[in-house]
N, C-alpha and C positions, 0 to 999 in steps of 0.2 A: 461523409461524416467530417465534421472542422475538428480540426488540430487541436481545438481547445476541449473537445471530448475525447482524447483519448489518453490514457496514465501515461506518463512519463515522468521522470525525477527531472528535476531543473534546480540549482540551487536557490534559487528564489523559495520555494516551498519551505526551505530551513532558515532560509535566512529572516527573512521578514519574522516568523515570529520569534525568533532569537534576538531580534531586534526590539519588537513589544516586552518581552521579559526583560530587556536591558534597560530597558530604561522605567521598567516597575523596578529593579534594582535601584538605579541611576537613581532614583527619587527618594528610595528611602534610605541612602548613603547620605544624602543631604543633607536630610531631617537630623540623621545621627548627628553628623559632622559638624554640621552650624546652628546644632540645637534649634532647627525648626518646626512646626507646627502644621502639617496640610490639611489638616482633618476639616479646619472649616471651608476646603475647597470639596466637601466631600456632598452626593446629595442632601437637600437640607427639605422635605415633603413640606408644604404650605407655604412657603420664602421662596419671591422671585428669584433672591441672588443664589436660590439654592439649586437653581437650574444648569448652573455653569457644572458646579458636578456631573453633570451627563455626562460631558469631556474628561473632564480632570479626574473620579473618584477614581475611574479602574485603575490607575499607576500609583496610588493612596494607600498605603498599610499601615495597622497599627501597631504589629509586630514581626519581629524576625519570623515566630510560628507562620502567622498569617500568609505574610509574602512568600513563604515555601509551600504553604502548601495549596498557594493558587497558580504558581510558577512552573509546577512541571505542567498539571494536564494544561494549563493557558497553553505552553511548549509544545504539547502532544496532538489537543485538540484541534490548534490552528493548522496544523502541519497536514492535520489528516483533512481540514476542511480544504486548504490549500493544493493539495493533492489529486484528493479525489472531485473537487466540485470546481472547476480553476477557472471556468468562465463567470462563476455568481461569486467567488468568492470574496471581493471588496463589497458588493452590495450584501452580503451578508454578515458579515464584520460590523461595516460602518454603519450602516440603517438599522443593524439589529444593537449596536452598543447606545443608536442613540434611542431608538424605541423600548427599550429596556430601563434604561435611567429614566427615561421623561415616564414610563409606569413606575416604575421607585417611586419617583418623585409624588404620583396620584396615589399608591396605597399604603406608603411607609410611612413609617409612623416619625411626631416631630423629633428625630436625632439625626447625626449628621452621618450618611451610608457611606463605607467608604469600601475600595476592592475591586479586583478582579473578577470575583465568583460570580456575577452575573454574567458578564460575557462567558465564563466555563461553564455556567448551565442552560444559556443559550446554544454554546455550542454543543456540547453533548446532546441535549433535547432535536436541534436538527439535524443532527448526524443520523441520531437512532429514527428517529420517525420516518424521515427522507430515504432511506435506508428503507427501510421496511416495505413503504408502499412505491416503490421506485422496482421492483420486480428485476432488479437484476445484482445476479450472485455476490458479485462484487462491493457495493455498498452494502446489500444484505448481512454478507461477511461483518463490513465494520461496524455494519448496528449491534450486530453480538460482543463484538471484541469491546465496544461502549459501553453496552449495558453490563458488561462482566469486571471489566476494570471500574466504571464509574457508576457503579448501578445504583452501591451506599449513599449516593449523593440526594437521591429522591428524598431521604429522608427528613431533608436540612431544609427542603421546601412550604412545613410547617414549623413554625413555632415553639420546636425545641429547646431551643435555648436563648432567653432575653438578651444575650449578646451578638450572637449571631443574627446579621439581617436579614431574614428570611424573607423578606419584601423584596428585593434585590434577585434571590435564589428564584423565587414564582416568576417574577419580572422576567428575567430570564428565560424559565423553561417554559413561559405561555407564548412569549414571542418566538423560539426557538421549533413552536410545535405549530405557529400558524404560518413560518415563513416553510416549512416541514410540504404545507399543503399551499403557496403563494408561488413558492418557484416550481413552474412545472418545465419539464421539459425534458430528452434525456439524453443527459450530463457525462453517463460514459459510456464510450462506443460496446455495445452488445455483439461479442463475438459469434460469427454461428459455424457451427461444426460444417463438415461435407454434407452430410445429407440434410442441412437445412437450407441448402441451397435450391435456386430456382431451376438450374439446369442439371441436377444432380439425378441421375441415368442409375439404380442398382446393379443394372446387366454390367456396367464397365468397372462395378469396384468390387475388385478380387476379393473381398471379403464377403460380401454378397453374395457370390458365386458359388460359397461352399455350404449354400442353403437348398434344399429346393422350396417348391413354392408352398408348402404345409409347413414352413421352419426348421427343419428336419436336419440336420447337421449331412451332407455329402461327405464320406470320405473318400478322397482320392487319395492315388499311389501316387510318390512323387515317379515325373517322368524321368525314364534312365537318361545317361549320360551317354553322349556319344564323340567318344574321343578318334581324331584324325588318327591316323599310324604316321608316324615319324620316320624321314629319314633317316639312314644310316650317318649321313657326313651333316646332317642338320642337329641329330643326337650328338656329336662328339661337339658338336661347336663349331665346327669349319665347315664351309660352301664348298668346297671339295667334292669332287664325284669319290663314288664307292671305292674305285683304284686307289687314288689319292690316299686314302685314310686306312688303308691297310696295314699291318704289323707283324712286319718279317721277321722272325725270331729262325736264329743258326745255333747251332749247338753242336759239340765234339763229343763221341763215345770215347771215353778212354777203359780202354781193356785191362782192368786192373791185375785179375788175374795173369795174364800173356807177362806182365810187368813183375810180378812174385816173382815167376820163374825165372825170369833172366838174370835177374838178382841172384837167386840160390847158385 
């Protein structure tokens, strides 16, 4: 199994996309700061020049709301795609932000898209799907933990709100659910217990033993204990023979009474 399937933390997983939300920051500090304008860097659907937005719209916001609140899960989502999927995850990043804009660009309607939230419901969309049909606990896990933190987001994929680009949200979650089923392969090393082993023998594992062959639970007696007898001069702590470590005690009668009398 390669290194690149198996979990480990490496600060790269945080840092890169702390790096992507810095500079969706980065850009709209500008716009504040020097009273600038991106939006018409943003998808622009039936306009050549509105192609360059494939690149530029995702770091593009039109509000403080906005930028917050594609900024954490962008933060979260990367981190888990980074993590868990760490051999595909550049091609799934970059191939998927630019096949998501260039769909912007074919079903959105003529305004100019701007935002993060395609790449967060691309990434979401591949996380949970990938997840799912990847048959093992682990990503399974983070398809639940997806769809329970970001499950509200399905909603924003239809045309709830004329502000909202929901062109951009589809975009997203159709690319995110084909690359779901494009990248095969598996991504993290699948632990197996003892007994999924090839050489793995019941007769030698003590736990086994305390069956018999109908399942039946054996109870044994634990076996007694059989303690040595200990020396005498080994018990006291000295290599000493038995002589050696003997304890002569002398003592004086005194005849108290015989002592009254001579007194009187």
């Amino acid at each position: 199994m390669s290194k690149q399937n198996k979990l480990f933390f490496t600060p790269e997983v945080v840092l890169y996309p702390l790096m992507l939300v810095f500079i969706m920051w980065v850009v709209f500090w500008m716009e504040i700061r020097f009273q600038l304008d991106f939006n018409y860097l943003g998808v622009r659907p039936g306009r050549l020049e509105g192609l360059r937005g494939i690149l530029f719209s995702p770091f593009i916001h039109g509000s403080l709301k906005h930028l917050f609140n594609n900024s954490i899960p962008m933060l979260v989502l990367t981190s888990a795609l980074f993590y868990f999927y760490r051999s595909i995850r550049w091609r799934v990043l970059i191939l998927g932000l630019v096949l998501t804009g260039l769909l912007t660009w074919i079903i959105g309607r003529p305004a100019n898209h701007i935002g993060a939230s395609g790449i967060v419901y691309l990434l979401a969309s591949f996380l949970f799907f990938k997840g799912i049909i990847s048959k093992n606990y682990q990503l399974t896990a983070l398809s639940f933990a997806v769809v329970f933190i970001y499950g509200s987001l399905l909603w924003y994929v239809f045309p709830v709100d004329p502000v909202i680009s929901w062109e951009g949200h589809l975009s997203g979650f159709i690319v995110g659910l084909i690359f779901a089923f494009v990248f095969r392969g598996q991504f993290v090393e699948k632990k197996k217990f003892e007994w999924e082993r090839d050489d793995y023998n019941p007769e030698n594992d003590p736990f086994m033993r305390q069956f018999d062959d109908f399942g039946n639970f054996i109870e044994k007696k634990p076996e007694p204990l059989i303690e040595e007898p200990l020396e005498y001069g080994r018990y006291l702590g000295s290599t000493s023979s038995l002589e050696e470590t003997q304890v002569k005690i002398r003592y004086v009668i005194i005849d108290r009474l015989h002592q009254s009398e001579e007194s009187e």
